[in-house]
BAKEKE-805858 format. One line per 4 residues: number of its first residue (from 0); for each residue x, y, z of C-alpha. Coordinates in pm, 1 decimal, always signed. Layout:
NUM = X/Y/Z; ...
END
This chain:
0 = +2585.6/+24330.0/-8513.4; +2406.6/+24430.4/-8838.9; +2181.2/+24710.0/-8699.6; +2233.4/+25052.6/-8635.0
4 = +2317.4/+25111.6/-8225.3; +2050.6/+25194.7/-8014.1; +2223.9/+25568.3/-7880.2; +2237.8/+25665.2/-8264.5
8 = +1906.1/+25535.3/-8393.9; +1721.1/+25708.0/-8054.6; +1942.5/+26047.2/-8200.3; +1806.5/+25991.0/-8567.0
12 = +1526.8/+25966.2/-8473.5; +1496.3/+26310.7/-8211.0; +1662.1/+26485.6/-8517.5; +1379.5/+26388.8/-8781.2
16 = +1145.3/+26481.5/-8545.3; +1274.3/+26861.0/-8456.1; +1274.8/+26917.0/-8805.9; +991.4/+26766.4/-8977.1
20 = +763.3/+26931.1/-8702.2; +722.2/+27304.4/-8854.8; +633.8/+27223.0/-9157.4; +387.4/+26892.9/-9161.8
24 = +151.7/+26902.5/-8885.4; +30.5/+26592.5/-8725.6; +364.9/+26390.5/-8891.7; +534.2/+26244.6/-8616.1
28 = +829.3/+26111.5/-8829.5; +1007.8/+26146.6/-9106.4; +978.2/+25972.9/-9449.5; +1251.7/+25665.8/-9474.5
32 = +1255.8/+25567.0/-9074.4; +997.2/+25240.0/-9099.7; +807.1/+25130.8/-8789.5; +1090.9/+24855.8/-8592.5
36 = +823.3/+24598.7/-8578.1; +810.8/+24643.2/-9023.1; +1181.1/+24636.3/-9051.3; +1415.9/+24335.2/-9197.9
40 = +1498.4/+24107.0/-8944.7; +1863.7/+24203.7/-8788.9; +2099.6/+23883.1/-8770.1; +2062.4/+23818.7/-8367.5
44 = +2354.7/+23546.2/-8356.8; +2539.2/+23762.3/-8094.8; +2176.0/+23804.2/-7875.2; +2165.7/+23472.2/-7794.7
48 = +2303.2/+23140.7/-7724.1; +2194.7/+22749.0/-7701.9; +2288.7/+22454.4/-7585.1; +2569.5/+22254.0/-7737.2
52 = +2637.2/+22590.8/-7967.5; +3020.2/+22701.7/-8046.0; +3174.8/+22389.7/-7942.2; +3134.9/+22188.3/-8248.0
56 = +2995.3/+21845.1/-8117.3; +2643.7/+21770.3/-8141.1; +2362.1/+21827.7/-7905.0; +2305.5/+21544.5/-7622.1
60 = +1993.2/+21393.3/-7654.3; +2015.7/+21313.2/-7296.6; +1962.2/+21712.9/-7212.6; +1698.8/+21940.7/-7306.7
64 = +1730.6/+22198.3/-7576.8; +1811.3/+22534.2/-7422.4; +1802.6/+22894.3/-7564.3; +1910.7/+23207.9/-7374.5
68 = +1889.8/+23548.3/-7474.9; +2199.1/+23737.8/-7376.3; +2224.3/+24083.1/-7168.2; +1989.3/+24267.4/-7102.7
72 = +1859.5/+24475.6/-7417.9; +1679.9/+24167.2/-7590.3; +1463.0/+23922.8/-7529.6; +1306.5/+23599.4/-7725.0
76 = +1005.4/+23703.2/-7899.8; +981.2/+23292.0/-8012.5; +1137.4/+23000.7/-8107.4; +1046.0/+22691.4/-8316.9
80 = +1252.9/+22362.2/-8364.5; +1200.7/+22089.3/-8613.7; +1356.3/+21771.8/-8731.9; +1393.3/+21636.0/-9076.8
84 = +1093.3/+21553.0/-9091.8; +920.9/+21905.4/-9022.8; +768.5/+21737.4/-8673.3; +784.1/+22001.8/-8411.3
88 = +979.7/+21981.9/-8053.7; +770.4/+22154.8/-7789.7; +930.4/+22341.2/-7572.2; +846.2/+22667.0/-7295.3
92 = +901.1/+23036.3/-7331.4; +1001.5/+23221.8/-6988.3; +756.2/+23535.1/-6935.9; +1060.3/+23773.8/-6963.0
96 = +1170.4/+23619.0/-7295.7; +1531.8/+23545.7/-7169.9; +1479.3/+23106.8/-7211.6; +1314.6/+22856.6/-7426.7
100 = +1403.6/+22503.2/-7313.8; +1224.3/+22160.3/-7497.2; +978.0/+21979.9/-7301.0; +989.7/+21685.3/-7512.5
104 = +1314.8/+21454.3/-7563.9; +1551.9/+21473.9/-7863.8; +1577.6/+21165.3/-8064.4; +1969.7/+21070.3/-8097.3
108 = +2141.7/+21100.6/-8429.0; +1882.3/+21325.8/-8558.5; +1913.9/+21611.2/-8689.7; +1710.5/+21962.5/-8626.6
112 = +1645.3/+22322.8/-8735.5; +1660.8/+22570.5/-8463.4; +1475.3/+22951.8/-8548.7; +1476.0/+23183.8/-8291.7
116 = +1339.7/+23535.7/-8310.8; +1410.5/+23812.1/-8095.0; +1352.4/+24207.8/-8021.7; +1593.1/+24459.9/-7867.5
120 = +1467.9/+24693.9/-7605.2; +1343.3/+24950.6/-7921.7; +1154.0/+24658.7/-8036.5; +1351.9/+24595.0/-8366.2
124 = +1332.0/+24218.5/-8480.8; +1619.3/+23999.5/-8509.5; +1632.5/+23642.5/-8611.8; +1866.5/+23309.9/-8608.5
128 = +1830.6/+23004.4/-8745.2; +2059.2/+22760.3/-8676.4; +2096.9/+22358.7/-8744.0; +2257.4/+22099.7/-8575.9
132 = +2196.1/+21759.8/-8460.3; +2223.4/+21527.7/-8178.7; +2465.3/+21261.1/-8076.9; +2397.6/+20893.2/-8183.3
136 = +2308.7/+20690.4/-7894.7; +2570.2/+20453.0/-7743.2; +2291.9/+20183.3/-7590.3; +2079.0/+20089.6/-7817.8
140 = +1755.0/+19856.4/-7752.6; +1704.1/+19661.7/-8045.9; +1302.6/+19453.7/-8109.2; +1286.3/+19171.9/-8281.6
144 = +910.3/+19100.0/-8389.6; +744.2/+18710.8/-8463.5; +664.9/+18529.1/-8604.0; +829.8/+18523.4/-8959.8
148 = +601.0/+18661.1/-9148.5; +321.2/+18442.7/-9383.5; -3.7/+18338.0/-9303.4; -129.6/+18197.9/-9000.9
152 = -426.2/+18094.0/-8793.4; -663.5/+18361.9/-8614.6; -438.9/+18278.9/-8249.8; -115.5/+18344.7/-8377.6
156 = -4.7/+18607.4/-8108.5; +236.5/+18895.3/-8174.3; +552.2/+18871.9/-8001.8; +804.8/+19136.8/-7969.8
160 = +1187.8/+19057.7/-7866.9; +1413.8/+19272.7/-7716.8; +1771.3/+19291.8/-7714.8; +1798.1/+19382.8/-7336.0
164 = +1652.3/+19362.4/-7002.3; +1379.3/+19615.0/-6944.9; +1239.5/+19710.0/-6588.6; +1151.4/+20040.0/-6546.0
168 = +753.3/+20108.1/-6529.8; +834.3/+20420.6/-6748.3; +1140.1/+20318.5/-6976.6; +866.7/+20003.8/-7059.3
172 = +602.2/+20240.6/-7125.3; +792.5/+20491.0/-7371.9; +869.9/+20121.8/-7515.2; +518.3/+19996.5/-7559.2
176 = +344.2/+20307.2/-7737.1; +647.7/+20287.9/-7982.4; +548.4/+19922.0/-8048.2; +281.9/+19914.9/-8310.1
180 = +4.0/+19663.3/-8434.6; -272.0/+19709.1/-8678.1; -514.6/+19476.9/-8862.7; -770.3/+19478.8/-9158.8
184 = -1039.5/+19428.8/-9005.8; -924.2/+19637.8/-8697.2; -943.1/+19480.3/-8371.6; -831.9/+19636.9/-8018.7
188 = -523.7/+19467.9/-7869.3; -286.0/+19495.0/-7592.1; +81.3/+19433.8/-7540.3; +166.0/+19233.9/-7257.6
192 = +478.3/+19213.2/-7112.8; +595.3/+18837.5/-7046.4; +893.0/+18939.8/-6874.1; +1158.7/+19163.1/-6929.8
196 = +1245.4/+19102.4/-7265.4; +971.5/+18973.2/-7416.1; +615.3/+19106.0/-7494.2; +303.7/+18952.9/-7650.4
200 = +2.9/+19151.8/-7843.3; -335.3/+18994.7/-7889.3; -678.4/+19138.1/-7897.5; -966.6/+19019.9/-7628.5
204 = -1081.9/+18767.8/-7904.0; -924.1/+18544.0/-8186.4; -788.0/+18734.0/-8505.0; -1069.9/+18774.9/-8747.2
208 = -1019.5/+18550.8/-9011.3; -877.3/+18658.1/-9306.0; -651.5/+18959.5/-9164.1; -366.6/+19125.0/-9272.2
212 = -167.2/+19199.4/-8933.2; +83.6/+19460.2/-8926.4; +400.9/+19518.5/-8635.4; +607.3/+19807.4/-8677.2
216 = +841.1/+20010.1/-8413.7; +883.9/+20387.5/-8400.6; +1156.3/+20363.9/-8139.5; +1448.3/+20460.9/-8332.7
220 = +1644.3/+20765.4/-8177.3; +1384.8/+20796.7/-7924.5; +1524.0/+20808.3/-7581.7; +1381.2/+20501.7/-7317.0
224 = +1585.4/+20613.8/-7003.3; +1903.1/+20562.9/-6803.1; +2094.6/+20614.9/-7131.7; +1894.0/+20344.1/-7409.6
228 = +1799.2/+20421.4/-7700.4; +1551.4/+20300.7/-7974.2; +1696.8/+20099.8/-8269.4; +1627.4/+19920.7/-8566.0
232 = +1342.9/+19696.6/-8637.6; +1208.8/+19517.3/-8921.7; +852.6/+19533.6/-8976.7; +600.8/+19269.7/-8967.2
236 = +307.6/+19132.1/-9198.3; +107.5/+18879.3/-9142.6; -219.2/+18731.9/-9271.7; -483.4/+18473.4/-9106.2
240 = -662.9/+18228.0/-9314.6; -1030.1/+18040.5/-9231.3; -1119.6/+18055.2/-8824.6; -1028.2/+17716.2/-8761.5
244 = -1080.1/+17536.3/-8422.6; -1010.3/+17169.6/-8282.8; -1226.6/+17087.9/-7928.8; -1087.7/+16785.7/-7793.8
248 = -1285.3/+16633.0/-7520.4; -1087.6/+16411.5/-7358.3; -1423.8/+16258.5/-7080.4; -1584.8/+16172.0/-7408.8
252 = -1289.7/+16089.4/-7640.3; -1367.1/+16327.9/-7947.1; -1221.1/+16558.8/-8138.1; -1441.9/+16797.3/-8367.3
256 = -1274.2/+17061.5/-8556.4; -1460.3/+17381.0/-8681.8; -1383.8/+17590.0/-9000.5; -1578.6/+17942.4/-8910.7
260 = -1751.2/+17821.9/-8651.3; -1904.8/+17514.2/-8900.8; -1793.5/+17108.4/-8769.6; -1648.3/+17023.0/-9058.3
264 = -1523.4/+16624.6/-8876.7; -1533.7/+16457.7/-8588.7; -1208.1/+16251.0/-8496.0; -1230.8/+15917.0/-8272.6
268 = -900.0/+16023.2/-7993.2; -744.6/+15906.9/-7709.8; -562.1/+16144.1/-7448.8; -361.2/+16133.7/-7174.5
272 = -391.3/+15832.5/-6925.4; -368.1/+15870.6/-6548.3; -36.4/+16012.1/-6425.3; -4.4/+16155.4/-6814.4
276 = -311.8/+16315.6/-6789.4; -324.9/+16602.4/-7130.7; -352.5/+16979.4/-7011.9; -653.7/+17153.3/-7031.6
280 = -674.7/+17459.4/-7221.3; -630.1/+17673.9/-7561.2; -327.3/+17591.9/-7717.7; -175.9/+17685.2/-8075.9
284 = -60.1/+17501.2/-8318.0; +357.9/+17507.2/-8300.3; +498.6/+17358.0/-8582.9; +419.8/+17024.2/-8808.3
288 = +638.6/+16728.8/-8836.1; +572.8/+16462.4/-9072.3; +777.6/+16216.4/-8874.9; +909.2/+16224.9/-8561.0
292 = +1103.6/+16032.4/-8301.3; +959.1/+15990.3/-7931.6; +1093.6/+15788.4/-7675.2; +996.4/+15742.4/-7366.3
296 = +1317.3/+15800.6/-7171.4; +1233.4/+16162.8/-7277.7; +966.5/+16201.7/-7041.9; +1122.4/+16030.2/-6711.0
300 = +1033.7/+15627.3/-6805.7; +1244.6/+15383.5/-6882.0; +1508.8/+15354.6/-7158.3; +1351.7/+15043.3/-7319.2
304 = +981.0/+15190.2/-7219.7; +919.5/+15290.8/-7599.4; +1102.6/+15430.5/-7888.1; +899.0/+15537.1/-8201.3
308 = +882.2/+15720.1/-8520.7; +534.5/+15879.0/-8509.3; +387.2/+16019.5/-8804.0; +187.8/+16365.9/-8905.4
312 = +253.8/+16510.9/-8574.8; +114.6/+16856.5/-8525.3; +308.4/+17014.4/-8199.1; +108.6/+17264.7/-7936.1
316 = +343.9/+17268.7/-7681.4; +706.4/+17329.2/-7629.1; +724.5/+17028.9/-7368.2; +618.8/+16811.4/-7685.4
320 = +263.6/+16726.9/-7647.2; +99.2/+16680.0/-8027.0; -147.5/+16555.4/-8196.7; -52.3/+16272.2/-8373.4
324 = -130.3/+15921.1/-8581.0; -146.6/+15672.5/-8347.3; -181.2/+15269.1/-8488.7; -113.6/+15080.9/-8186.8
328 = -411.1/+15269.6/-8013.6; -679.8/+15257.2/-8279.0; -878.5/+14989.5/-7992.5; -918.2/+15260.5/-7767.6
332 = -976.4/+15589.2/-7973.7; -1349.2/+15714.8/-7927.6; -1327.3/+15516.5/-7556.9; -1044.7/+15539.4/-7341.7
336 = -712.1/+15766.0/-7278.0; -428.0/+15584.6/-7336.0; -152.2/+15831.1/-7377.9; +97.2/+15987.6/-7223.8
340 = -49.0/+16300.8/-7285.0; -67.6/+16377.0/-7641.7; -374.1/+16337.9/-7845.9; -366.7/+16014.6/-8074.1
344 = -603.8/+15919.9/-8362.0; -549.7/+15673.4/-8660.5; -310.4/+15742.8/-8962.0; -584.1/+15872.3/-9193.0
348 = -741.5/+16109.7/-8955.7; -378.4/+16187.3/-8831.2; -299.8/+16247.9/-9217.7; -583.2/+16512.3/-9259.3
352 = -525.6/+16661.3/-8934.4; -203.3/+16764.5/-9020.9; -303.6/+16845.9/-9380.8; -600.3/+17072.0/-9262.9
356 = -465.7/+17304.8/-8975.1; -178.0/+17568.7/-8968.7; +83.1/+17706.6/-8729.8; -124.9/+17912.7/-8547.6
360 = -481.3/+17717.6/-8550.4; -647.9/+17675.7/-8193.7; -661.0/+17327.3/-8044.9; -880.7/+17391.9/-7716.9
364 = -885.0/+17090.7/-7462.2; -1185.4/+17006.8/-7194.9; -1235.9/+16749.6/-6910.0; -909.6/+16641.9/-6910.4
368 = -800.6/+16605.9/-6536.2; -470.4/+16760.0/-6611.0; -333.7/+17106.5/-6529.6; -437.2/+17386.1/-6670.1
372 = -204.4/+17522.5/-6980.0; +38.3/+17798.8/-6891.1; -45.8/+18113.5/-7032.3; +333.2/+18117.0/-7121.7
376 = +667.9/+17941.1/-7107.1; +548.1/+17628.1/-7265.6; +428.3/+17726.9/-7607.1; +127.7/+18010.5/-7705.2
380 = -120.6/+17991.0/-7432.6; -221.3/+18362.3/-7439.3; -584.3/+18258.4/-7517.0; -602.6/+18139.2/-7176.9
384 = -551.9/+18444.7/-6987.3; -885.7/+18665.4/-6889.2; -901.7/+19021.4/-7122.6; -858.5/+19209.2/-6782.0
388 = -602.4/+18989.1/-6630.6; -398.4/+19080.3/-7025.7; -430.4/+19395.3/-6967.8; -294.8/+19409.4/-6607.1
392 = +52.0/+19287.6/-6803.7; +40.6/+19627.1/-7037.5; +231.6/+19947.9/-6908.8; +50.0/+20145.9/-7051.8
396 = -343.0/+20016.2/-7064.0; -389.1/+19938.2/-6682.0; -56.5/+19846.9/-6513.3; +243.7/+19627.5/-6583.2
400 = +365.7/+19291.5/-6483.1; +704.5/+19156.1/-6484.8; +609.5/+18799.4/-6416.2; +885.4/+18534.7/-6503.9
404 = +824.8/+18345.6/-6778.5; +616.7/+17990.4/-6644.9; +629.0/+17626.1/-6715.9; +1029.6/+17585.6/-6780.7
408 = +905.5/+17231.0/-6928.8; +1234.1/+17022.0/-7078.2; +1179.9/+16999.2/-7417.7; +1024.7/+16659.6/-7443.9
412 = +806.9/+16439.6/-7696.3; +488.1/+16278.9/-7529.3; +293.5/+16006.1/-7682.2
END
């Protein structure tokens, strides 16, 4: 130790006294022995200790940070500990000054600066600063945010992937507020968890129209629980184009699509017949295929039932209902449902559809007698979930739900 030894400072300083006394009075020291609290720090590396020190591997992120002071002729005055980024780890001070442990978790693989101060029992000041870093993590969770990034329509939902199960009320909740989403214009939104690995943000409304979307994860290093760990993510960027909207009534055999909140056409249809009735609902816009092949053996009939290229098909559901051109039924469009539950108009209108709307776009059915659209499992139908019921599914803004993922549809086209 640097500093001068208690016994022979406390003899230095009875000395200076005794003879200083006589001659100056009212001087209760002698010139060139400084107050202890105004002297140099003393190097304190043999007053204390921490955790993971003199062993040369890193800290465990799994464990709080723990500093002792050693004996019993010093104490810790205080202690501060950053990472590389100058963010501070909080952490408690014992009242006699012998321990400082972290109340916060370390992040794995990071690395921190440790300062600790301290005072002997004469109340000189001593000081270590020590860095060191933490152990990469060995499970990592990895999220995967969608869509791909580009523009969309205004109820495109968020969806974040993970790379493994997820349970835990709590482990889900460090996950969630790590998980972030922000638009211009700003809108509140919620995560929802689908099911274990997947979650889905939306706000209570549609997207305003023309937003830039952001998705970004601060859950690298950060520890989630039972040993998992935050990893990479890419970012995501989004925008939304015009508000645009397709109410098909299927009891009076219309379409009429909206571009904010304006009809800008109304589309003769036909839906699904009885026994194929169309599902009721908000559904989004999948994907567009200019031509594709439908059969009907797809959807439980008969091999030679019908086998067709259709043209300018729009999907909305992962079961393969679509809206679609539809010749053969150009009779009955504007009168009677005639499908087997996808929405059919003629080429031209079919042609502009498809032309018009964007993955993402709404296409909202009524008075169909089907069932109702799944909120998921069969496509996006997010929209049809109540604000409150959303929220229910969030660990964080008023519960959690680990519901299974619904409506395991086969993967089949419907005409």
């Amino acid at each position: 130790m640097s500093h001068t030894p208690r016994s022979l400072r406390s003899r230095a300083v009875l000395t200076c006294a005794l003879l200083v006394a006589p001659l100056i009075a009212g001087v209760s020291g002698c010139a060139g022995s400084p107050d202890p609290l105004s002297a140099k720090p003393y190097d304190a590396a043999d007053q204390i200790s921490f955790s993971g020190d003199g062993d040369g591997r890193k800290a465990d992120p799994d464990k709080p940070l723990e500093v002792s002071a050693k004996g019993d002729d010093s104490r810790i005055t205080d202690v501060t500990a950053t990472d590389a980024a100058g963010r501070y780890v909080r952490g408690e001070l014992a009242e006699d000054g012998k321990h400082w442990r972290s109340t916060v978790p370390l992040a794995a693989g990071a690395h921190y600066t440790l300062k600790v101060s301290t005072e002997d029992s004469n109340g000189a000041p001593g000081r270590r600063t020590v860095d060191f870093s933490t152990s990469s993590a060995r499970r990592l969770l990895k999220v995967t945010f969608g869509p791909k990034a580009g523009e969309y329509g205004v109820g495109q939902p968020i969806t974040a992937k993970l790379s493994r199960p997820v349970k835990d009320p709590s482990a889900r909740a460090v996950i969630e507020r790590a998980l972030k989403v922000d638009s211009r214009p700003a809108v509140e939104g919620v995560w929802h968890w689908v099911d274990s690995r997947n979650l889905h943000y939306r706000p209570q409304e549609y997207w305003p129209a023309h937003a830039t979307i952001t998705a970004h994860s601060n859950l690298k290093g950060i520890r989630i629980g039972g040993g998992l760990y935050g990893g990479d993510a890419k970012s995501l960027r989004l925008t939304t184009g015009d508000r645009l909207e397709a109410l098909t009534d299927s009891g009076t055999h219309q379409m009429t699509v909206k571009r904010n909140g304006v009809p800008i056409r109304t589309i003769p249809i036909t839906t699904g017949m009885p026994g194929f009735d169309t599902r009721n609902g908000i559904k989004v816009v999948l994907a567009k295929e200019s031509a594709v092949r439908m059969t009907g053996a797809s959807i439980g009939l008969g091999a030679g039932s019908y086998d067709l290229m259709v043209y300018w098909a729009a999907r909305v559901t992962k079961s393969g209902e679509y809206v679609h051109a539809a010749p053969w039924s150009t009779g009955s469009q504007g009168y009677a449902n005639v499908s087997h539950g996808c929405t059919g108009m003629s080429t031209a209108n079919a042609e502009w559809f498809f032309n018009t709307v964007r993955l993402g776009d709404i296409v909202q059915v009524v008075n169909s007698n089907g069932d109702d659209m799944a909120a998921f499992g069969n496509g996006y139908g997010d929209w049809n979930m109540a604000w409150t019921d959303w929220r229910k599914g969030s660990a964080v803004s008023g519960g959690q739900s680990d519901a299974a993922s619904a409506d395991s549809a086969r993967l089949r086209p419907q005409v």
